[in-house]
N, C-alpha and C positions, 0 to 999 in steps of 0.2 A: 754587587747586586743591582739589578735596572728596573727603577720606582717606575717605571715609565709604565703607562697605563695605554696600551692600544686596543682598537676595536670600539666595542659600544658596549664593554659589559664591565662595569667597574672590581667587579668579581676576578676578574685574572688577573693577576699581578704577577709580573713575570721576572724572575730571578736566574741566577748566573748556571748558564746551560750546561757546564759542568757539574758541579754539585746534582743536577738532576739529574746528566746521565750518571751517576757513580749509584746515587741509587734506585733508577731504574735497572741497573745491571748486576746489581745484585739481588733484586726482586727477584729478576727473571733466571738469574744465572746458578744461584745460593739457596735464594728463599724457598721456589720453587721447581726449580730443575725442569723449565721448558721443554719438550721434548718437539721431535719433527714429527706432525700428524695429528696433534693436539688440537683440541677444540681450548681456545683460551679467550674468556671473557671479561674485559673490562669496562664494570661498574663504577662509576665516578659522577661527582657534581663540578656545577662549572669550572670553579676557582682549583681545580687539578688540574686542568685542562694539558697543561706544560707536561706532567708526570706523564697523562695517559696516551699523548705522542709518541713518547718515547716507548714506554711500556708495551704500543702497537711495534712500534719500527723494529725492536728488538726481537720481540717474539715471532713476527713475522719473519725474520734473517732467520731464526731457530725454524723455522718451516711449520710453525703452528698456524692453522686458523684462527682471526682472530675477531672477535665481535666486541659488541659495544652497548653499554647501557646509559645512557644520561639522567641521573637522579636531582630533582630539582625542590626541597624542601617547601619553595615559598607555593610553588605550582600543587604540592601535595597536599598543604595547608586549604589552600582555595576548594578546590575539590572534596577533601575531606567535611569541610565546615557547609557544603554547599549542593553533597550528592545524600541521595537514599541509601539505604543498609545494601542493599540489593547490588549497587552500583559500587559502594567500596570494597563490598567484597570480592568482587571477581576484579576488582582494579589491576591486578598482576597476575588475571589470567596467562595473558600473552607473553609481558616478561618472564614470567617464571620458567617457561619451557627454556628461556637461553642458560638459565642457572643448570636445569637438570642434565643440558647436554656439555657443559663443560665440565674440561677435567681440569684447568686452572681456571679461577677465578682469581682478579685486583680487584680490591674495594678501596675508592681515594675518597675518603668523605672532607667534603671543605666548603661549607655552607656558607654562601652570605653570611647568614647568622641562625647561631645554635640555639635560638629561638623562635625561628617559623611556625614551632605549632603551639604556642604560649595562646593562642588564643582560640583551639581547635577543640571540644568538647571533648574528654578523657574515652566517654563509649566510644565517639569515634574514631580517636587514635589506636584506641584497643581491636578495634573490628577489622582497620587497616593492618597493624600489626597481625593481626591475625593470618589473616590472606598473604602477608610475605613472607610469613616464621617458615613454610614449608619447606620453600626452596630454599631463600636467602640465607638462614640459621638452620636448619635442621640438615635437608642436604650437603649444601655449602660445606658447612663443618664438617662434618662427618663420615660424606662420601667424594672429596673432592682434595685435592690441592690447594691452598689459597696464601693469601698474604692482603695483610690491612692495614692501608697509613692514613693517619689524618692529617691532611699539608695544610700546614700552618696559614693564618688566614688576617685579617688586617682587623676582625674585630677581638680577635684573640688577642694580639697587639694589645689593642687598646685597652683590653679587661687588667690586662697584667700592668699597662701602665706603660706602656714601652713604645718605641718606636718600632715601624714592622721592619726594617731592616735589621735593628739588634735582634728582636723577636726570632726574626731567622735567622740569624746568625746561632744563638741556643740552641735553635732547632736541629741546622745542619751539625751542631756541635754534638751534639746528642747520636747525631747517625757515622759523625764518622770516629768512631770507635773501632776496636782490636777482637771482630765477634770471634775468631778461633782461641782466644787469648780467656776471651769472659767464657766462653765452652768450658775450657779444659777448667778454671776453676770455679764455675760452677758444679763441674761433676762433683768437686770436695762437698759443696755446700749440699748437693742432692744427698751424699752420700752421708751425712751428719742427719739431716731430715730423716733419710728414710728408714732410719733406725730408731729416731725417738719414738714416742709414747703420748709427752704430754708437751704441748706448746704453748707458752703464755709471752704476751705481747703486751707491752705497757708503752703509754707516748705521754708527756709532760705529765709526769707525777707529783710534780711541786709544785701545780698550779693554786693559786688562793680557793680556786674555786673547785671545789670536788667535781661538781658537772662536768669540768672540762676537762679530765682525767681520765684515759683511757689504759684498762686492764681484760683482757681479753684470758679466759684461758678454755681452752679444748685438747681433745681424746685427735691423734694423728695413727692411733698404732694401729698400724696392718695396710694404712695408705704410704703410696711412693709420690715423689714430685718429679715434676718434669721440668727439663734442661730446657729453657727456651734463651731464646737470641733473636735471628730474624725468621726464623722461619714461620713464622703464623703473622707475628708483627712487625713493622717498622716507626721506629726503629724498637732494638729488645733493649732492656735484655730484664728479664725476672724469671724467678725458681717457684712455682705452682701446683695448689695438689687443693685438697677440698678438707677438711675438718670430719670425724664421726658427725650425722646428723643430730645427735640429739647431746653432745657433748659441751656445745661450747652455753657458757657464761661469762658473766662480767658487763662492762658497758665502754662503750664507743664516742668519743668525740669527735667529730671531723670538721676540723673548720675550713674554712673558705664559703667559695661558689659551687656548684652543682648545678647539674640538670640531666634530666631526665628526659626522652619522650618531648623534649622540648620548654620544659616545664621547669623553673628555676627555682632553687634550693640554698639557703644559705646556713652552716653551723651547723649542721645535723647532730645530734644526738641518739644513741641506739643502746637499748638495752638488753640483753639477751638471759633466759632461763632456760637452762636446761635442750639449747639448740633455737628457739625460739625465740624471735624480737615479742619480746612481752610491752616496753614503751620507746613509741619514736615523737622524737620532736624537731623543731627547726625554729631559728631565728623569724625565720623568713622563709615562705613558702611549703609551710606544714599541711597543708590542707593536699598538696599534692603528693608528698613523704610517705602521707596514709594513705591515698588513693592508690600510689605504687606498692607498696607493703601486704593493701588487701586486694591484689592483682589476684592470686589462688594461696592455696595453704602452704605450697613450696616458697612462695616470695618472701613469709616470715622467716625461713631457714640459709643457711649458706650454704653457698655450691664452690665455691673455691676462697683458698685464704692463699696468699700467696706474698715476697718478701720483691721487691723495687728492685737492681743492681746496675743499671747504666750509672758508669762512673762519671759520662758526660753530662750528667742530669743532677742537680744538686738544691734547686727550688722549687717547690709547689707550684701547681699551674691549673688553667681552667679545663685546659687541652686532657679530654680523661686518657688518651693513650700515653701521655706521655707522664704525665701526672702519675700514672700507676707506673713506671718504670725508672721512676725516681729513687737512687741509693740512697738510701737509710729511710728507708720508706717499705709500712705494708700495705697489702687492700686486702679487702674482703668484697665478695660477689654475693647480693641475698638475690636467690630463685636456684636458676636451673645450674646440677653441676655437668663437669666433660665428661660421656660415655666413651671417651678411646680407650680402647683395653690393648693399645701402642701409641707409642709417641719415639720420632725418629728409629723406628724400628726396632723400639725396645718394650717390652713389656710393665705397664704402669699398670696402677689403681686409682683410680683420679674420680670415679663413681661413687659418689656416698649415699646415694637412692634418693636426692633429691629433684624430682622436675616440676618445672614452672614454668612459666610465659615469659619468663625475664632472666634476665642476667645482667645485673647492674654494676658496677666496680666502686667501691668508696676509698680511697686512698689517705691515711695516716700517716702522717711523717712522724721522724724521733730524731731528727738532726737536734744537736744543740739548740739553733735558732728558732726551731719550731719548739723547745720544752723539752728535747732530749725524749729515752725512754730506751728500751731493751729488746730482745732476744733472746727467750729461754727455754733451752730446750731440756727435756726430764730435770730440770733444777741450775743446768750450769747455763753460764750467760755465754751466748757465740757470738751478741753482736751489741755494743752501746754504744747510745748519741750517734748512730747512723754508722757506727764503725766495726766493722768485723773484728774479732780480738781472737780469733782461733789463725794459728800457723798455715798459710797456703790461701789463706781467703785476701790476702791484702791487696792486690790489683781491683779488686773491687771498690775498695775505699775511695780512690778515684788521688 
């Protein structure tokens, strides 16, 4: 990898030109199936910069049209903290129209830092948010082709403790993985899912401390899960679906870091009745836990629960894409859940009549070193301390 820092934007740090074509070439080749005639739009912040070269070069040879978004946090922060209601809202008048006319959209988010808007008044991220759910999230999703990476960043690095060259090296470790290999058994793993009933998730049950105990249980029956890899994310891989809305109980420990909106979270705590987060807490940063929670009445409920499986992924991270694709690892989404009534052209149920403004991911691990903890589906255990113990699932293990 080359630390070498050129130009005047310390934000790009440029790594081994290989590794990014392998997965720009499967974004464009795999994830989304480029076509010649395509309108393809790539959305990114600076420190992708490297990614969305290539992302252009590729797609362009595929005969797509290809456009271009530059997303810049610190500049969004300004603006926001500094314009009337009037003026954030139409803020993505303009852009929005590039989201509605493409049929692939990349999204490379890699922010200086995942806290630009730590000091931006919550109405006014909600108002901004407001004005880009249409296209960016509602669209985007739904009537579009896409594919979302977060490239690794130097304060990421840093959070974790690491230098940014091992940093990426996890990273790229994560991406180059055996995605036809985790397909084929994933389908076992869907096909275990989509026949239970009742699903309970437990992570460090031996802790001293009962607060920091997590026992989750909800209603899945009549929902299917979707077979993911890279086709929505990079890198994948996790098995997803949503919980009955009013089903789940129990309470939730998450430790680490978090953020939200910008907005920093440590140790969250969640408590759920009857579908519902009844109490949430945090170490640190509670005051925004509840401001995101009392987002609408959907943000108390979950929209998807969903189980980690990259075998290259074995540690907790601040990074939430890759955090959630952590084996031996679940999450849970409180707000909005996925209305596709398909997924790779198969017919899902992934809707549990949840909608909100949000779709947050909190991610639980059960490895050993994290406390251990389980997988259980109608009563029998398929997966402890991060390990699948059902015949056919073990490539996952890693």
């Amino acid at each position: 990898m080359k630390k070498l820092i050129t130009g005047f934007s310390k934000e790009i740090v440029y790594v081994d030109q290989m590794l990014v074509n392998k997965i720009a070439g499967d974004m464009v080749n795999i994830s989304t199936k480029v076509r010649s005639g395509e309108n393809v739009l790539i959305h990114f912040e600076p420190g992708g910069r490297q990614l969305a070269l290539e992302l252009a070069r590729l797609s362009a040879l595929k005969g797509a049209r290809v456009y271009y978004h530059i997303q810049d946090r610190e500049l969004n922060a300004e603006i926001m903290k500094n314009s009337g209601k009037k003026d954030i809202v139409r803020f993505f008048s303009f852009d929005n129209a590039k989201f509605y006319e493409a049929d692939v959209t990349f999204i490379i988010r890699s922010p200086k830092t995942a806290f630009a808007y730590e000091s931006v008044p919550s109405p006014a991220i909600n108002l901004f948010n407001d004005a880009m759910n249409p296209a960016l999230m509602e669209y985007r999703v739904n009537h579009s082709r896409w594919c979302l990476i977060y490239w690794p960043t130097p304060e990421e690095a840093d959070i974790e403790g690491m230098s940014y060259e091992n940093y990426v090296k996890l990273f790229f470790a994560s991406c180059n993985q055996p995605w036809d290999k985790i397909q084929k058994t994933q389908d076992k793993l869907k096909n275990i899912l989509d026949k239970g009933k009742l699903l309970t998730l437990t992570a460090n049950p031996n802790d001293k401390d009962p607060r920091k105990r997590t026992k989750l249980e909800m209603s899945i029956k009549g929902m299917t899960f979707s077979n993911c890899t890279i086709d929505k994310n990079y890198p994948g891989a996790e098995i997803f679906s949503a919980p009955i809305k009013n089903s789940v109980n129990g309470q939730v420990f998450a430790e680490g870091m978090y953020s939200y909106n910008g907005k920093r979270m440590k140790n969250i705590s969640l408590r759920f009745e009857n579908g519902r987060v009844v109490s949430a807490t945090a170490q640190s940063g509670e005051k925004y836990l509840l401001e995101i929670i009392d987002t609408d009445e959907g943000s108390r409920y979950l929209g998807e629960i969903a189980l980690g499986t990259n075998p290259g992924l074995r540690q907790r991270l601040f990074n939430p894409l890759l955090n959630e694709k952590v084996g031996g690892s679940f999450h849970l989404a409180l707000g909005r859940s996925y209305q596709n009534e398909t997924y790779k052209g198969k017919t899902v149920k992934l809707f549990n009549g949840n909608i909100s403004k949000i779709h947050w991911d909190i991610t639980i691990m059960m490895r050993p070193e994290y406390g251990g903890g389980e997988v259980i589906v109608d009563g029998k255990i398929i997966q402890k301390n991060g390990k699948f113990t059902v015949r056919g699932l073990g490539m996952l293990n890693g």
